[in-house]
N, C-alpha and C positions, 0 to 999 in steps of 0.2 A: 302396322301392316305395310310389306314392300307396293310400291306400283310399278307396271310396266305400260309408256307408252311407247309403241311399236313405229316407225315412222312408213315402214314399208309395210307388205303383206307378208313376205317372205320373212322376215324377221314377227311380226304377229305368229306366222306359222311356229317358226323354232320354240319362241316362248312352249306354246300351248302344246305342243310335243314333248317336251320336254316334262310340262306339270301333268300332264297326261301318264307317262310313263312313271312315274312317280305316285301319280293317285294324290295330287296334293290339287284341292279345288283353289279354281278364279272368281272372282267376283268382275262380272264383267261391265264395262257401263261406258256410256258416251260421254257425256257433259256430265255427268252426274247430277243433275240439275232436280233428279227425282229422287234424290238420295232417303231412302226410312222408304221410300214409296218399298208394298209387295212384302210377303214375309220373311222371316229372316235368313240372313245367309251367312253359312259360316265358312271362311273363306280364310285363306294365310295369305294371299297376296288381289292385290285390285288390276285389269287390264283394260285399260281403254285404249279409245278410239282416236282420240280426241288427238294424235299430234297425226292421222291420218288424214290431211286434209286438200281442198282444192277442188274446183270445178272441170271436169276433164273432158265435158262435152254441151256445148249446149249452141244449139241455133235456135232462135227464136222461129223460124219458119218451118220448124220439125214439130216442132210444141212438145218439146222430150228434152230433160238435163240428165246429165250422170255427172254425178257430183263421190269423191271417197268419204267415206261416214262418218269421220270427224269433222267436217268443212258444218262451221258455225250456219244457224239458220237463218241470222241476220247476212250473212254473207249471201245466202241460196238468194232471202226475199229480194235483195240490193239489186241482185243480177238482174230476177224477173221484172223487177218494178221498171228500170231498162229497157225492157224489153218486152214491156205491154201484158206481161205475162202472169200470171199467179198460181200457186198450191191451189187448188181448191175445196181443200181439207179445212183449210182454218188452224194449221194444228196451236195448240195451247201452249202457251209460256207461263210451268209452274212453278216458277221462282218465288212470286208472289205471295202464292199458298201455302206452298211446303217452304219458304223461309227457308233457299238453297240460294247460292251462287254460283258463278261459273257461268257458260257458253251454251245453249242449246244444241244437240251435234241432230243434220239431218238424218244418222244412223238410227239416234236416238228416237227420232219421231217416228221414225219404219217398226224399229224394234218394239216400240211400244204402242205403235198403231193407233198416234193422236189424231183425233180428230173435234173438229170445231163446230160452231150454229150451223153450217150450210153441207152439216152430213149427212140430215134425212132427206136429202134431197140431190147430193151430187156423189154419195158416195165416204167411206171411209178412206186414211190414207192407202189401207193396203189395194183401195179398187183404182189408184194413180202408178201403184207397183209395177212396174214393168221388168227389172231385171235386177237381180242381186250379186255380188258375190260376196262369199264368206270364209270361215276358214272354220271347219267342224272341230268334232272332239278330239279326231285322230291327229289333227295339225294337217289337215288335206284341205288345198285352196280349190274352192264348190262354186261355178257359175252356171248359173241359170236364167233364163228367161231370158229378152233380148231389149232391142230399142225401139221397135216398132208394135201396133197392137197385134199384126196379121203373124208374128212370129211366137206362136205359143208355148215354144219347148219349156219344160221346165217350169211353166204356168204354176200347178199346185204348189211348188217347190218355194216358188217366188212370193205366194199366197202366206205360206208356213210361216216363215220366216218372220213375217209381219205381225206382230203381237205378242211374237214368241220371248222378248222383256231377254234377252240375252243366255237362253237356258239350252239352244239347241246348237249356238257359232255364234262366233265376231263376225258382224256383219264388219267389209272393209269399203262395199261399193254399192251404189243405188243407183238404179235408172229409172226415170217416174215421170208421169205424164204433167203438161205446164200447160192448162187451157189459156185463152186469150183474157186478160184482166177487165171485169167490168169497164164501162167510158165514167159513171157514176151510179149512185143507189140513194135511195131516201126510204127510211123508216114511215110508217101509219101507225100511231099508237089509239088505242083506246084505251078508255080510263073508268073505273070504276066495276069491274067484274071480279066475280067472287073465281076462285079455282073451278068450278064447273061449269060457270057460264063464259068461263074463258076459252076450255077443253071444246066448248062447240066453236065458241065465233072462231077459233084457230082452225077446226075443221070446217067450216060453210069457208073459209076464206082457202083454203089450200084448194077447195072443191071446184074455185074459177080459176078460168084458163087467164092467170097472170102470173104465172112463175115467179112465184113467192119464194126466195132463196132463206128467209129466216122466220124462225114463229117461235116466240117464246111468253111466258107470262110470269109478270114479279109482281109478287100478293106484298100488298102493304110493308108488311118485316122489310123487307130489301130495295122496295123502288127509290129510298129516299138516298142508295148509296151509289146509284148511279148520273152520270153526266154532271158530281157534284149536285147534286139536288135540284139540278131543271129538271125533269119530270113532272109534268102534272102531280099533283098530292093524290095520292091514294097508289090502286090496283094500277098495273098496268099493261096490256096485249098490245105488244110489238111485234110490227108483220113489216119483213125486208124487201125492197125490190129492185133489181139491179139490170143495168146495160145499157144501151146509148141511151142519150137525154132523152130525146124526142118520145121514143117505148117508156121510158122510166115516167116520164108525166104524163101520161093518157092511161098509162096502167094503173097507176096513183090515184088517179081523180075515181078510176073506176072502182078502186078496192074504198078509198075513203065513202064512196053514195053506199056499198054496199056493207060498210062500219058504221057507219053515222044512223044505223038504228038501233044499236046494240050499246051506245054512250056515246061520251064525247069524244071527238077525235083530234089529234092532232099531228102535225107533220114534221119530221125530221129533216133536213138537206144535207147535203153529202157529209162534211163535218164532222156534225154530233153523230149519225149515222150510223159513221164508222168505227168513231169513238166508244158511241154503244153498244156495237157488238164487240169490239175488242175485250172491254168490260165483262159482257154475260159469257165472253170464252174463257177469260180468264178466272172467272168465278170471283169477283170481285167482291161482292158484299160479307165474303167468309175470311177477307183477307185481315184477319183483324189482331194477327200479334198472338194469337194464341192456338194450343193444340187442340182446340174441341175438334172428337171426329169431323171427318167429312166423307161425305160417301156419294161416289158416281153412281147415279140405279138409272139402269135404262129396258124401261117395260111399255106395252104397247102406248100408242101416245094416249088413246082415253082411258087409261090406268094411272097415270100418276097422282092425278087429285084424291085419287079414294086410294091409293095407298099412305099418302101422307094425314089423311082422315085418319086410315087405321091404327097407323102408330100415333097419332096425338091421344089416344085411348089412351098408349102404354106409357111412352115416354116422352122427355120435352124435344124438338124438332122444327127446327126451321128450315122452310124450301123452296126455290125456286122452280121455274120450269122452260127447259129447250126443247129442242128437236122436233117442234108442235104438241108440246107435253112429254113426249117418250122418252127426253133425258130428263133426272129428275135432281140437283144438288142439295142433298141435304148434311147442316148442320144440324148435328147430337149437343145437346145441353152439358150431358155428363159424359155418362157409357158409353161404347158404341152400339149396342144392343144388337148386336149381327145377327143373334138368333131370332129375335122378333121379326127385324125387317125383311129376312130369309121366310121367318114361315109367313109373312103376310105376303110376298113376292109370291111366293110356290102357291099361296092360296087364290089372287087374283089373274094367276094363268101365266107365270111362267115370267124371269124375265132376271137382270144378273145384277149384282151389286160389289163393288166395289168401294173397299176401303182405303182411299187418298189420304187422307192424314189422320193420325194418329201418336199420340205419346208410342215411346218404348213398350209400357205396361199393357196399354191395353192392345197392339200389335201380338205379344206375346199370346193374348189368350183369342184372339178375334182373324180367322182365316183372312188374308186380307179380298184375295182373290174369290170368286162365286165357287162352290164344294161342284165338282162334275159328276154326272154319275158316272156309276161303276162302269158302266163298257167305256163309255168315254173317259175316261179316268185311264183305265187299260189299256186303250189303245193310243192315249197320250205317253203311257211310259212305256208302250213298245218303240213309239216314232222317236223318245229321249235319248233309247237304248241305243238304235241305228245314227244318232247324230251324235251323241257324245256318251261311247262305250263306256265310260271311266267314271262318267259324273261329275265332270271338274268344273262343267258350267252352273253359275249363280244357284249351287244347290240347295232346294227347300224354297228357293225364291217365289214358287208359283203354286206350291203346296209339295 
């Protein structure tokens, strides 16, 4: 399969005019760093992003970067770290998992709308979106949205784009908001709770006023894979808390009086901390050399214990839990059982699952992406129709 990396947008353009008039489809992608992620695509040539690169705007005092959509992520975070600044996405680095190489491209994180521990509570990446440009099906260079929050044009436009995994334009440019970077953070762990009794103390503890930027819970199976095995032994409910010192430890003492009847507690400092959450963004305890499914399901947060109840009925399953329970990583033993964990999803109220890894074989027969209904469904390939007439972008990739 040919590649093309485009160094300009003008030259992005020509390509995709060109395959466009042709009717011969692209496989589009940034770092490809997701590469088998999404179902298949059949494609005669590959077009990234990735020699689109460079930071083209960024004051620390605006709290807004526009960076072009191949400029590396470790390049974005280098800047902000500089500059007192952070993503507040968290987004994920799935090299690990998906056993890919290469570069993360920030195009790539917009396009696929990563987001990390601190999303049920600050937002996904597409809510940092401020402004895109792209180049559609027609080979027509599309900017929308701007650099400031109070300039809305093109809002929905900049929304779309965001998770749209390469199927509607090359993104070539992103403008996204850069809050002010924590001063420090320390983790409160509790130890010893079963997956239900964890789904409350994450809810009594979100329920005080201490801006709790993380809540997650690692049952038995997985706590011993993290921080290298410091961890207390057993269950574990890890609740994050971030911003200058001084708030960070009167917040602390106050979440630990209000933990320490629920088990034992104990405390992270900045460190391990952040080492830990890098870990449960990364989805670390699945990173194990092999292709057992893995599947992102994200359902209400007091849903995921009793859905992983109801597939340990069907099939074998191991899981952790983020987002205060509402994201849920599960490894599949064998299959990836997509229709079980679909009808059990549809039966506790609703809520979307994703297939992250997977062999060849069983992508083939397993949607990767959640089935939409039908109006949605429809009105997904009318919006297909008006951005790429032709179909040349990553087709089949999204169903």
């Amino acid at each position: 399969m040919s590649e093309f990396h485009p160094k300009t947008e003008g030259e992005a353009a020509s390509i995709i005019s060109d395959h466009a008039a042709r009717g011969a489809a692209l496989a589009v992608v940034g770092g490809n760093t997701r590469s088998g992620f999404g179902n298949t695509v059949a494609a005669e040539a590959t077009l990234s992003s990735r020699s689109l690169t460079g930071i083209v705007a960024y004051n620390p005092g605006e709290m807004v970067m526009t960076a072009r959509a191949g400029t590396p992520v470790a390049e974005i975070e280098a800047a902000l770290t500089e500059g007192g600044q952070m993503m507040t996405f968290e987004p994920m680095d799935h090299r690990p998992l998906m056993a890919t190489e290469g570069e993360p491209t920030i195009g790539g994180v917009f396009a696929a709308n990563i987001s990390g521990p601190r999303r049920f509570v600050s937002g996904a990446a597409r809510d940092s979106l401020l402004g895109v440009r792209f180049v559609n099906g027609r080979g027509e260079i599309v900017k929308a949205g701007g650099r400031v929050m109070k300039n809305v044009t093109g809002l929905d436009l900049v929304k779309l784009m965001a998770g749209s995994h390469g199927t509607l334009g090359l993104l070539t440019e992103v403008t996204f908001r850069v809050p002010p970077r924590a001063k420090t953070e320390e983790t409160i762990g509790v130890s010893g709770l079963n997956d239900a009794e964890a789904a409350n103390a994450m809810a009594a503890a979100m329920a005080l006023p201490l801006d709790i930027s993380g809540a997650a819970h690692l049952p038995l199976t997985v706590g011993w894979c993290f921080l290298d095995g410091k961890l207390p032994e057993g269950e574990a409910t890890v609740l994050r808390i971030e911003g200058l010192p001084g708030s960070v430890s009167v917040r602390a003492e106050k979440l630990i009086a209000a933990m320490s009847r629920l088990g034992r507690v104990t405390r992270l400092a900045e460190e391990e901390s952040h080492r830990l959450w890098r870990q449960i963004r990364d989805v670390k305890p699945y990173v194990d050399g092999t292709m057992r499914p893995v599947w992102r399901v994200s359902v209400a947060p007091g849903i995921g214990h009793q859905l992983v109840a109801a597939l340990r009925l069907e099939a074998g399953v191991d899981a952790y839990y983020d987002w205060q329970g509402g994201l849920v990583w599960m490894r599949m033993e064998a299959e990836p059982e997509g229709d079980v964990l679909r009808r059990y999803i549809h039966a506790l109220g609703g809520g979307h699952a994703t297939l992250l890894r997977a062999t060849p074989a069983h992508r083939a027969t397993t949607p990767a992406f959640q089935p939409e209904p039908e109006a949605v469904a429809l009105l997904s390939a009318r919006v297909k129709e008006k951005f790429d007439p032709a179909g040349i972008f990553n087709p089949g990739k999204m169903g």
